[in-house]
C-alpha positions as CSV (number, residue, x, y, z in Angstrom):
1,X,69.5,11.6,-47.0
2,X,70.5,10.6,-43.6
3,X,72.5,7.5,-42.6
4,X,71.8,4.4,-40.7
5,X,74.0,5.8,-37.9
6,X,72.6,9.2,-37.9
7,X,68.9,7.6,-37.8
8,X,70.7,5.1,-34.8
9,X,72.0,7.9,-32.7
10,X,69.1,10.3,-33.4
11,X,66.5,7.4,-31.9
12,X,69.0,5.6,-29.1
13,X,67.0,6.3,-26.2
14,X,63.6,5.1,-27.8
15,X,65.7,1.9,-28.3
16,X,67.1,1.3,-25.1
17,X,63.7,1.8,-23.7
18,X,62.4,-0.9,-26.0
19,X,65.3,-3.7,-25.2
20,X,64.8,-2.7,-21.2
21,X,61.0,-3.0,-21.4
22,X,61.3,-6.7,-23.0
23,X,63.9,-7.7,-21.2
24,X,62.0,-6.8,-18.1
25,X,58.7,-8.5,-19.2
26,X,61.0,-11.7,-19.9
27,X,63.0,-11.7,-16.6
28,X,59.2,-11.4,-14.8
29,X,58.0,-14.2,-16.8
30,X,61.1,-16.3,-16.5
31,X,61.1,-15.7,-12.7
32,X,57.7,-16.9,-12.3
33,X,58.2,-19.9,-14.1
34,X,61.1,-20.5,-11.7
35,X,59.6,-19.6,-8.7
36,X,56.2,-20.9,-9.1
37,X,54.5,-23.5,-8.1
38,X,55.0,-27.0,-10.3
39,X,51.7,-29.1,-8.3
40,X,49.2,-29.8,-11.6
41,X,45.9,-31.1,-9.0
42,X,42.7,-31.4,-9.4
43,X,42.1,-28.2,-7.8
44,X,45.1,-26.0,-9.0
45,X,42.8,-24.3,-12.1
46,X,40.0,-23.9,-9.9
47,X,39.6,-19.8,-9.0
48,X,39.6,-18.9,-5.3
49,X,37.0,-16.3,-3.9
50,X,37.5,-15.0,-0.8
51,X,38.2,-18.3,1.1
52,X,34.6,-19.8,0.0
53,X,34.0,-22.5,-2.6
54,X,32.6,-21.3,-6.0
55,X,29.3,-21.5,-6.5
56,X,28.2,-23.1,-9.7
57,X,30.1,-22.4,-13.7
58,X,32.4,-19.1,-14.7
59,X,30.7,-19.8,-17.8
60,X,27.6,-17.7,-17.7
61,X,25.5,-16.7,-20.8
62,X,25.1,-13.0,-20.8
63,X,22.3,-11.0,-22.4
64,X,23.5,-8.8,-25.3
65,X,21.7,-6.1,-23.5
66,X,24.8,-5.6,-21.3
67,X,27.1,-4.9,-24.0
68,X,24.7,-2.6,-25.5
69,X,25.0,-0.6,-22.0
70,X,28.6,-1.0,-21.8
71,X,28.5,0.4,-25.2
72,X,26.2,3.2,-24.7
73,X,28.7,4.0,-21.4
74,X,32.0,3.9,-23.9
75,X,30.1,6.3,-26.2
76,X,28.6,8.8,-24.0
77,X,31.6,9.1,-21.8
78,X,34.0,9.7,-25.0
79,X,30.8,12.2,-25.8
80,X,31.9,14.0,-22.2
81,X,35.5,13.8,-23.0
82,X,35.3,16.0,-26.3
83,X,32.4,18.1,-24.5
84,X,34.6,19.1,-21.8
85,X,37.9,19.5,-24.2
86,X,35.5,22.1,-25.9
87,X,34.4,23.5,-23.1
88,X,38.0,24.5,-21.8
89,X,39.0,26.3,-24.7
90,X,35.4,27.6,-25.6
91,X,36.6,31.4,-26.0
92,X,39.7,30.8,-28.3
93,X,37.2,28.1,-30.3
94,X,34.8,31.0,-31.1
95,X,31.8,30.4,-33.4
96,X,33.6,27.8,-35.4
97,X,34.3,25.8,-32.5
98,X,31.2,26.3,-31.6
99,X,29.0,25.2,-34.9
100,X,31.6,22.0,-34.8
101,X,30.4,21.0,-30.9
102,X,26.1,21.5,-32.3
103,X,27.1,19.6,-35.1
104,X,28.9,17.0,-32.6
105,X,25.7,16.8,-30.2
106,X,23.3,16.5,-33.2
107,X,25.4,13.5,-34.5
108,X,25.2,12.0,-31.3
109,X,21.4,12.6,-30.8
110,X,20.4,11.5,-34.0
111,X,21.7,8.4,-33.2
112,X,20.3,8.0,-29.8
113,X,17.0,8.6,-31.8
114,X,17.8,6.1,-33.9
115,X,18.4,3.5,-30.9
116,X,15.2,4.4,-29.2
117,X,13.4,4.1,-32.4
118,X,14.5,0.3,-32.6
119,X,13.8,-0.1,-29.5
120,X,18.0,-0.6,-28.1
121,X,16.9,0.7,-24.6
122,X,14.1,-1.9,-23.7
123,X,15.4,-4.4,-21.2
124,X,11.7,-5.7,-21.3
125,X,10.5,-7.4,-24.0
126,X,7.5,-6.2,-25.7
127,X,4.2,-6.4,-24.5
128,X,2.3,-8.7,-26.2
129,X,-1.0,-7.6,-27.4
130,X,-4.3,-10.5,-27.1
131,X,-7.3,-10.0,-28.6
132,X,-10.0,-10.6,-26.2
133,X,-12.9,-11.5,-27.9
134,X,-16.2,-10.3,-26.4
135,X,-18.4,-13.3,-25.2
136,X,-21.8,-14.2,-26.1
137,X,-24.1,-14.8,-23.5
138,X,-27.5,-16.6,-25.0
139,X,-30.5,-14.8,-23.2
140,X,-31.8,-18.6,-22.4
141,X,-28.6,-18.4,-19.9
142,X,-29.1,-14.8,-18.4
143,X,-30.0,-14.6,-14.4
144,X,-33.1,-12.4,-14.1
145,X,-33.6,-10.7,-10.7
């Protein structure tokens, strides 16, 4: 079993990175609390674009449909990452590395299947379907050339 001391000196540098990093983020937050402005306006909070007033609330109402992109985007560019990992070492992989990377894709496609089967991808909604009934014309009501 190893000491407190031997664990202490085997991890010192880990340590004085971690008191340097907090003391940092504290001296940056303690000088702008110092050095920043004290006015509390009415138009402190308000954000600043570009020199022009804001136009209307910050607080929109997004569609779920754009976190479902941002989703697909996060998934298929992790799907790229791995692909291209594989790809590098393709020849020292061999047939194992190989069969893993099919197995990989077919994960992935089965559950873009599955998406496009409940419909995930349709920004529209669906179409709705109306019955149009056929009308009746009385013969009493027909023009005759």
């Amino acid at each position: 079993m190893s000491t407190t001391t031997e664990v202490a000196a085997h991890h010192w540098a880990f340590a004085v990175f971690l008191v340097v990093a907090i003391g940092l983020c504290c001296a940056m937050l303690a000088g702008a609390w110092f050095l920043g402005g004290k006015a509390r306006g009415r138009y402190t909070n308000t954000p600043f674009e570009s020199g022009a007033a804001p136009v209307g609330t910050a607080k929109l109402r997004m569609s779920a449909k754009f976190y479902l992109v941002a989703m697909f985007f996060v998934i298929f560019d992790v799907e790229a990452l791995y692909l291209y990992a594989w790809s590098t070492v393709i020849r020292e992989s061999g047939w194992t590395g190989f069969v893993e990377a099919t197995i990989f894709i077919l994960v992935l496609l089965a559950g873009l299947v599955y998406l496009v089967r409940i419909r995930a991808l349709d920004w529209a909604p669906p179409p709705r379907r109306v019955l149009i009934k056929p009308t009746t014309i009385s013969h009493s009501k027909r023009h005759t050339q």
